[in-house]
C-alpha positions in Angstrom: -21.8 64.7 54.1 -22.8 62.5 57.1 -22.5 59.2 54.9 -18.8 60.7 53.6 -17.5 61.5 57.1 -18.6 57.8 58.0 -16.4 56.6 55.6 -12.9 55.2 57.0 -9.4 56.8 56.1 -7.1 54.3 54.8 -3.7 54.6 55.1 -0.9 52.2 53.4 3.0 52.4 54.6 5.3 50.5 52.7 9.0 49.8 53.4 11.3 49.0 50.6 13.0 45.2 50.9 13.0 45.2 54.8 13.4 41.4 56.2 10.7 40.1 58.9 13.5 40.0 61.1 14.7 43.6 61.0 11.8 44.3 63.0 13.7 45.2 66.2 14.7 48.2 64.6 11.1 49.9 64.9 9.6 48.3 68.1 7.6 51.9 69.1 5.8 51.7 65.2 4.9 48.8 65.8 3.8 48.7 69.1 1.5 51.7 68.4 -0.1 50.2 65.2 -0.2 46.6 67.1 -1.5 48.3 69.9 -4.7 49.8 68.1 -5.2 47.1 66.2 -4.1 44.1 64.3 -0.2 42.5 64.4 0.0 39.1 61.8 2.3 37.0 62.5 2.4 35.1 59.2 2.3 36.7 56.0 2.8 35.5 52.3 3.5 37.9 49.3 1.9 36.8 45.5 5.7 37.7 44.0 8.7 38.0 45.5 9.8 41.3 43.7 9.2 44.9 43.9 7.2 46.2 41.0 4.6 42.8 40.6 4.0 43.0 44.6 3.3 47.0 44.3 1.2 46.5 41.5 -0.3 43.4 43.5 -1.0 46.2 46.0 -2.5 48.6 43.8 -5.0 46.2 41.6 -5.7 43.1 44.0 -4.4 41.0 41.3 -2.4 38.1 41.0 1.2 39.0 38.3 -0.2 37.4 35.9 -3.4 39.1 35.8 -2.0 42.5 36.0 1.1 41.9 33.5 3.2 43.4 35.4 6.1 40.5 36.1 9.5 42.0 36.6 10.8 45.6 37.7 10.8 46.7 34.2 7.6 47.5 32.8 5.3 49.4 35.0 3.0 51.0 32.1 1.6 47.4 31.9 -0.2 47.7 35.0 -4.0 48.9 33.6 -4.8 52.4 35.9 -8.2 52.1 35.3 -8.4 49.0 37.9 -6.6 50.2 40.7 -8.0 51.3 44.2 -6.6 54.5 43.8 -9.0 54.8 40.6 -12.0 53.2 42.8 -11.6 55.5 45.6 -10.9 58.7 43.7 -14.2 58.0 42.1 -16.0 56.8 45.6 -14.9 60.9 46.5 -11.3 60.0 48.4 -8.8 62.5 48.2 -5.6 60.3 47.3 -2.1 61.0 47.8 1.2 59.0 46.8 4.6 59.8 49.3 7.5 58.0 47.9 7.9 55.2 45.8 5.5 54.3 43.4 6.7 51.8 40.7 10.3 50.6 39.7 11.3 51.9 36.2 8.1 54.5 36.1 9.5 57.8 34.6 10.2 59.9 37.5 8.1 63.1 35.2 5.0 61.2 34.8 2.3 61.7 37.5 1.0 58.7 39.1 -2.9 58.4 37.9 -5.6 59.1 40.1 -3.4 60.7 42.8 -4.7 64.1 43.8 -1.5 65.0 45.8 2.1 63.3 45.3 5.7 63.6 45.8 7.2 61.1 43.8 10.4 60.0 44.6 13.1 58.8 42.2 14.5 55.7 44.4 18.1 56.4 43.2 19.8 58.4 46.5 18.9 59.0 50.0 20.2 63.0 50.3 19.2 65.5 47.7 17.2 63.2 45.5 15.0 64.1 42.8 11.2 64.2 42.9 7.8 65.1 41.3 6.2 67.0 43.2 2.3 67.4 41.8 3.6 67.6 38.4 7.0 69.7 38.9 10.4 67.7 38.8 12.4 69.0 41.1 15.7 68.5 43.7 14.5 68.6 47.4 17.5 68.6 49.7 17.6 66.6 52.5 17.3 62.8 54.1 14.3 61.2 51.2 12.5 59.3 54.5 12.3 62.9 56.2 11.3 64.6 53.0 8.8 62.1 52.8 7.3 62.2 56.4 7.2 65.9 56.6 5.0 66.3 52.9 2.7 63.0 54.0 2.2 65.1 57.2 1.2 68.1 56.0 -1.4 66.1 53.6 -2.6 64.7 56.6 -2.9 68.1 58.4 -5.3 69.2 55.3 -8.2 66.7 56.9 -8.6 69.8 59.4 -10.3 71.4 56.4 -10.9 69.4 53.9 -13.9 66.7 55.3 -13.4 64.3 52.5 -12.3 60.8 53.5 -8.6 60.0 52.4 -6.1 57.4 51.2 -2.4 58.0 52.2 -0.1 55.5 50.4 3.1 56.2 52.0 6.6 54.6 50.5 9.9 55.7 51.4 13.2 54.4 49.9 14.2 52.7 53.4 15.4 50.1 54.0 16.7 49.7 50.8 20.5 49.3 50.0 22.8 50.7 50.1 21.3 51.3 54.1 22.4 55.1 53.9 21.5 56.2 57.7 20.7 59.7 57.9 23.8 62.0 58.5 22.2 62.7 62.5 22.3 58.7 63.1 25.2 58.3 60.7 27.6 57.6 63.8 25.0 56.0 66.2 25.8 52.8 67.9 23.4 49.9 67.1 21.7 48.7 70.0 22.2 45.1 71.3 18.9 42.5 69.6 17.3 39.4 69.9 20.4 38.1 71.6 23.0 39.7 69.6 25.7 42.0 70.8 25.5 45.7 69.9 27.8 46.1 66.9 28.3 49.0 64.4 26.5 51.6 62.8 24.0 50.8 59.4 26.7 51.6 57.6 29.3 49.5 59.2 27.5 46.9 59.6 26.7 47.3 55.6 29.8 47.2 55.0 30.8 44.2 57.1 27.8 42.3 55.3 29.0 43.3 51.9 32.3 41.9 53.2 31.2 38.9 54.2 29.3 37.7 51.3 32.1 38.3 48.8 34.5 36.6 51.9 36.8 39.4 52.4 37.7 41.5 55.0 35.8 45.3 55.9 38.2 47.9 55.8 38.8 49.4 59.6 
């Protein structure tokens, strides 16, 4: 037990398409991680796109080792050499909060997961999820749903001495930028220069607009 408890917890958060420079939004996160340990300031990604980085993530492999090279086929990644695998075996207790892989099936279990709420990345309120097997509608905001269940799998390290692995993945800050209904109408603070503008979704919306060169509705 003394070699098991000497073992480090691991824990993985990943946002969904958030740009370097949205930063400012989550200074306090990242001051506290920074703070305890490491913040890079450069950073390069194997492939640009959701399902071969994940996978990347998950193996330690290159795309075109892994075979998983668009956000279409997810069953190509081979579960037998993931670190999820490796650490289940090495006596982890694994658990999966969020997204796991574009175009997975929503009812199949992640492998070598012990505890999971699997999120189908299609709303932000009321969405659908696996949880440990059972499909299921849990009402509410998906990054809250997701917090609360990765918390209380954290809390279970009062009593359970195995080391962990928390992979945590919520929907956020994917589009369609769907704030919570409590933030829905709050003001967006001034940043790196900028004025203070709308809310997420206004300023959405006035992105939207601007791309396709038309005007945001008032």
């Amino acid at each position: 037990m003394a070699a098991a408890a000497s073992r480090p917890n691991i824990l993985v958060i990943v946002t969904d398409d958030q740009p370097k420079h949205t930063d400012w939004a989550t200074p306090k996160t990242i001051a506290w991680l920074a703070g305890q340990g490491v913040k890079f300031t450069n950073g390069h990604v194997a492939t640009p796109l959701c399902a071969p980085s994940r996978s990347s993530v998950f193996s330690g492999r290159f795309a075109h080792n892994h075979s998983v090279l668009d956000n279409g086929h997810p069953y190509n990644l081979d579960q037998n050499t993931t670190v999820q695998r490796y650490l289940k075996q090495a006596g982890y207790r694994n658990g999966l909060f969020g997204k796991y892989l574009n175009a997975w099936n929503v009812a199949d279990n992640p492998p070598h997961f012990e505890e999971w709420v699997l999120e189908d990345p299609v709303v932000y309120n009321d969405g659908t999820y696996n949880v440990n097997g059972s499909v299921k509608t849990i009402a509410g905001y998906s990054t809250t749903v997701i917090k609360n269940r990765a918390l209380a799998f954290l809390d279970k390290a009062a009593t359970d001495t195995r080391p962990w692995f928390l992979y945590v993945a919520p929907k956020a800050s994917h589009e369609p930028n769907t704030p919570e209904p409590k933030y829905a109408t709050t003001a967006v603070p001034a940043w790196n220069g900028r004025p203070a503008g709308p809310t997420a979704r206004g300023r959405s919306a006035r992105s939207r607009s601007a791309r396709s060169g038309s005007r945001p509705p008032r």
